[in-house]
C-alpha positions in Angstrom: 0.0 0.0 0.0 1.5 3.4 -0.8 2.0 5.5 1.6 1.6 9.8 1.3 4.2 11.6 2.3 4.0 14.5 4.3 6.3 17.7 4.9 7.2 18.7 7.9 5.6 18.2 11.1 5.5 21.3 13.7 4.8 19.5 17.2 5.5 15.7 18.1 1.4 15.2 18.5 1.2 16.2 14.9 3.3 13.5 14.2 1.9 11.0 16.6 -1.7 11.6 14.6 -0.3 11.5 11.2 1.4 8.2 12.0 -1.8 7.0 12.8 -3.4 7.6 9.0 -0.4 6.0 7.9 -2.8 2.6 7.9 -6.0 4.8 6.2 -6.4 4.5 1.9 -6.7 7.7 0.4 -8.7 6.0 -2.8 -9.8 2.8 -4.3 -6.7 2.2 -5.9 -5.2 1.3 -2.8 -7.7 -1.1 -1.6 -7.5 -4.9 -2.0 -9.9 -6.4 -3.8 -11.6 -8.7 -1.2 -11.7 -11.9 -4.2 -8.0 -11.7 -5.2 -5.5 -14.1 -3.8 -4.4 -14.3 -0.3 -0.5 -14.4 -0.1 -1.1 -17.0 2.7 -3.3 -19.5 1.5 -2.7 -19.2 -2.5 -6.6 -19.1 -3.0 -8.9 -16.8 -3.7 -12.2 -16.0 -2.0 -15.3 -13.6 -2.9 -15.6 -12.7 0.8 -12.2 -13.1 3.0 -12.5 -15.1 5.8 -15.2 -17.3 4.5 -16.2 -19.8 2.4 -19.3 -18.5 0.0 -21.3 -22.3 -0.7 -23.7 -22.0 -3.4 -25.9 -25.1 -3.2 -30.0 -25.9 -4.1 -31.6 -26.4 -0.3 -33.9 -28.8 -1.6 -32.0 -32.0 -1.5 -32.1 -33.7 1.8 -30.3 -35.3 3.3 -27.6 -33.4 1.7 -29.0 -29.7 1.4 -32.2 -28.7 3.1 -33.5 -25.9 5.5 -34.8 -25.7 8.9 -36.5 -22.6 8.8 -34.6 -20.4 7.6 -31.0 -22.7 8.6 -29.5 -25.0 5.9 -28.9 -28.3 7.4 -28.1 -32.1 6.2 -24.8 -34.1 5.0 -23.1 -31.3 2.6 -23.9 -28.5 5.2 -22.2 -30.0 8.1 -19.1 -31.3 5.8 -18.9 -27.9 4.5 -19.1 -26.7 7.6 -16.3 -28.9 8.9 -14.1 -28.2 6.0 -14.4 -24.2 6.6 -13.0 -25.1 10.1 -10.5 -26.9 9.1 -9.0 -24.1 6.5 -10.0 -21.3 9.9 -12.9 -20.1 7.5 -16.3 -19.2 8.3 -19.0 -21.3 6.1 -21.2 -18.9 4.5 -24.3 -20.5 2.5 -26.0 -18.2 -0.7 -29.5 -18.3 -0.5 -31.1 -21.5 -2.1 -29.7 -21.5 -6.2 -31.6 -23.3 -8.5 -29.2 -26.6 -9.4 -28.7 -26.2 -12.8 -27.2 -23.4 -11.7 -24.8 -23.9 -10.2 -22.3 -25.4 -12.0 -22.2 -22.2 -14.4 -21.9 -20.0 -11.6 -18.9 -21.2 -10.1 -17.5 -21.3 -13.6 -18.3 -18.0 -14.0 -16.7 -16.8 -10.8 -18.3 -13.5 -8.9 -21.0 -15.0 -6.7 -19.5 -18.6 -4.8 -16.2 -19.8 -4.0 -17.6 -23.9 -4.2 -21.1 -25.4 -4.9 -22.4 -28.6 -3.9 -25.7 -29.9 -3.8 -25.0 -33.8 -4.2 -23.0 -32.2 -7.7 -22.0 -35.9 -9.6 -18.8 -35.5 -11.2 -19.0 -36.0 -14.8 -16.9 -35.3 -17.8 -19.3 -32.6 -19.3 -19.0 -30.7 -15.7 -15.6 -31.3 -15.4 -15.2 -29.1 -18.9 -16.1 -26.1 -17.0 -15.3 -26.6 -13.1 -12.6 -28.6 -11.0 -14.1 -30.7 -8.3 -12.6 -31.8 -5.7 -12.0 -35.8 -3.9 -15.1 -37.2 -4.2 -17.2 -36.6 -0.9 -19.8 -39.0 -1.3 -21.0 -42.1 -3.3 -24.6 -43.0 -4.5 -26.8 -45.0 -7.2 -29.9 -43.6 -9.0 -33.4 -45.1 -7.9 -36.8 -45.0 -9.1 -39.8 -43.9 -6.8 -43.7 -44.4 -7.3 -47.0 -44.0 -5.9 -47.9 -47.4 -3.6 -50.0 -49.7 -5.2 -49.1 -48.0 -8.7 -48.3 -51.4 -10.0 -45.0 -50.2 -11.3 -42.1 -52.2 -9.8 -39.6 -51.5 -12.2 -37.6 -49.0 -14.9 -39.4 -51.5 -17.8 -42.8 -51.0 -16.6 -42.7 -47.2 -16.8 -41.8 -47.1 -20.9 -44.2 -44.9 -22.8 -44.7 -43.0 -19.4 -43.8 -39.8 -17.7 -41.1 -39.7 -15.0 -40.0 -36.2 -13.4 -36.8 -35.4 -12.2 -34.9 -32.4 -11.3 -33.5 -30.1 -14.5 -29.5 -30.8 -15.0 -29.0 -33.9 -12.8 -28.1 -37.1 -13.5 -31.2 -38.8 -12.3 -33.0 -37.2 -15.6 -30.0 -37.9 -18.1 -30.6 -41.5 -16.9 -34.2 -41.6 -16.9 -34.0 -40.0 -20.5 -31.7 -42.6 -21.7 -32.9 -45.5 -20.3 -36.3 -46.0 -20.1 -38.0 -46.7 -23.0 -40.4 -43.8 -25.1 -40.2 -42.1 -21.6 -41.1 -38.4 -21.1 -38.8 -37.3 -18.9 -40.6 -34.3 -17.0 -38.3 -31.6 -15.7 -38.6 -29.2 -12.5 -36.7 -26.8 -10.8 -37.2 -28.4 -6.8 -36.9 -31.7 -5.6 -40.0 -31.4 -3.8 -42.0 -30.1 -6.7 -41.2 -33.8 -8.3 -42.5 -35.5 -5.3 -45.5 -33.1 -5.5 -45.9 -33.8 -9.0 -45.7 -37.6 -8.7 -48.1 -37.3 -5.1 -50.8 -34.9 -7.4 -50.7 -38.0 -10.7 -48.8 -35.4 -13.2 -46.0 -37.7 -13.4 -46.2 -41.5 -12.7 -42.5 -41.9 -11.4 -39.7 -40.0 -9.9 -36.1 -40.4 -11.0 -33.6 -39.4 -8.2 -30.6 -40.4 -6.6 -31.4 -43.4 -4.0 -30.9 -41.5 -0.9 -33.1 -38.4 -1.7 -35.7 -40.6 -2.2 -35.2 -42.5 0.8 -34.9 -39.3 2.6 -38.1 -37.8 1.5 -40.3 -41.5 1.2 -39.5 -41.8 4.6 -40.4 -38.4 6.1 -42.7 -36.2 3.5 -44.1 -39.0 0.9 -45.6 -41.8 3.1 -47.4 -42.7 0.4 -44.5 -43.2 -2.2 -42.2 -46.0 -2.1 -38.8 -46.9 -3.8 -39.1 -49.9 -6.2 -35.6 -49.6 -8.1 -32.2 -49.0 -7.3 -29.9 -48.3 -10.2 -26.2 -48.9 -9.6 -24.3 -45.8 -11.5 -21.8 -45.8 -9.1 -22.0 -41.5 -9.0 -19.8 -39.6 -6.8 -20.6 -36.3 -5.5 -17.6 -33.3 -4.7 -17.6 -30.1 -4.4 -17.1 -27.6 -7.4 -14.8 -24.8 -7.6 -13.6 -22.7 -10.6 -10.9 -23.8 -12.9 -9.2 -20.4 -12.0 -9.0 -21.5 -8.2 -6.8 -24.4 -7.8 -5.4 -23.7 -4.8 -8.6 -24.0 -3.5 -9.4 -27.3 -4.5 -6.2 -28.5 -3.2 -7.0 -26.3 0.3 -10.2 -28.2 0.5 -8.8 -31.8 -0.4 -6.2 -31.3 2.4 -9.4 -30.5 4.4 -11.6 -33.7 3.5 -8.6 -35.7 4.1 -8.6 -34.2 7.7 -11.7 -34.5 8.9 -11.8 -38.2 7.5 -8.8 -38.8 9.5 -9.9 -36.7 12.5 -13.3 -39.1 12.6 -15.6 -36.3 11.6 -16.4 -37.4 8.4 -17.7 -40.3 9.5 -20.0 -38.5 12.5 -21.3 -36.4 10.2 -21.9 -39.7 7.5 -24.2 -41.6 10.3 -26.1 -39.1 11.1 -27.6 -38.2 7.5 -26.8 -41.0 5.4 -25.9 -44.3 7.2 
């Protein structure tokens, strides 16, 4: 930072109060911009001091709120991660998922996003992820008593899933004559599917575990598909020292035990 110099100084106070603008900017030029680089850390942040988590709050176990608190699997890990690097964890309101990918990418707005993300070799075109965080098949989800019990019964019919996930790619490429229906919320799908609009849901197994069990008594799993998906989180291709930061991280806290607390209590 430059520094103004000053001529000379007629009493020692004058001096003693001068010294003490010495730490003031006199215009922007001299400020730092609060998304470059730390010369600690290597990585850049939009905010300094935390970690700004894009994510759709729709997804439990993984991303949900509580009122107005996110909370499931991502949100603690996330959570645990920002400790780990001394940040504070800093959650965007809820972003639609197809989203997110693009704005990370596009850099401005989030510093990672998550929202049980799949890596993938499209998405890895246009963001870095990190060590995969989590792994998870598809599934397939109906009314009871529909008298669909599996993926070849539901050919010709419509199944909903959320836009940009991999639980619609599937859906669209493996069911036969299918109309894949797409929404922006996981729980308009289930509303869909609840109301007859659709006649299935296509979503990744423990989503629709999560929400059979505690939203959609009246919906039940009949299919598990094994894609053998991993989740991580996404950060620009302009940020690697931030992907490494937060692999170092993860590594941590599965070392440290706290990945696995975390694990039981959503997903195990």
């Amino acid at each position: 930072m430059a520094i103004k110099k000053w001529g000379a100084l007629v009493a020692a106070g004058m001096l003693a109060a001068t010294l003490a603008l010495f730490g003031c900017s006199s215009g922007g030029s001299n400020e730092q911009d609060s998304s470059s680089a730390s010369s600690d850390t290597g990585y850049a942040l939009i905010e300094d001091g935390k970690l700004t988590v894009a994510a759709s709050l729709d997804f439990p176990p993984f991303e949900n709120l509580n009122g107005d608190q996110p909370e499931g699997f991502e949100v603690d890990l996330m959570k645990a991660l920002a400790e780990e690097m001394d940040l504070e964890c800093n959650y965007l309101p809820s972003t639609k998922f197809d989203t997110i990918v693009p704005l990370i990418q596009t850099g401005g707005k989030a510093d990672v996003g998550v929202s049980g993300i799949t890596i993938t070799d499209d998405r890895l075109e246009d963001v870095d992820f990190t060590d995969p965080v989590c792994d998870v098949n598809q599934s397939l989800t109906v009314l009871t008593g529909s008298g669909y019990t599996s993926a070849a019964d539901l050919a010709g019919k419509k199944v909903g899933a959320q836009t940009g996930t991999t639980g619609y790619e599937w859906a669209a490429e493996n069911i036969k004559d299918v109309e894949v229906v797409g929404f922006d919320e996981m729980t308009a799908v289930f509303a869909a599917l609840q109301s007859g609009r659709i006649d299935a849901v296509a979503v990744d197994l423990p989503v629709a575990n999560y929400y059979v069990k505690n939203a959609y008594t009246d919906c039940e799993v009949i299919q598990e598909i094994p894609t053998g998906e991993q989740y991580a989180i996404a950060v620009s291709k302009d940020n690697p020292e931030l992907t490494k930061a937060l692999n170092k991280a993860l590594q941590a806290v599965r070392d440290n035990g706290k990945y696995d607390e975390i694990a039981n209590q959503w997903i195990r």
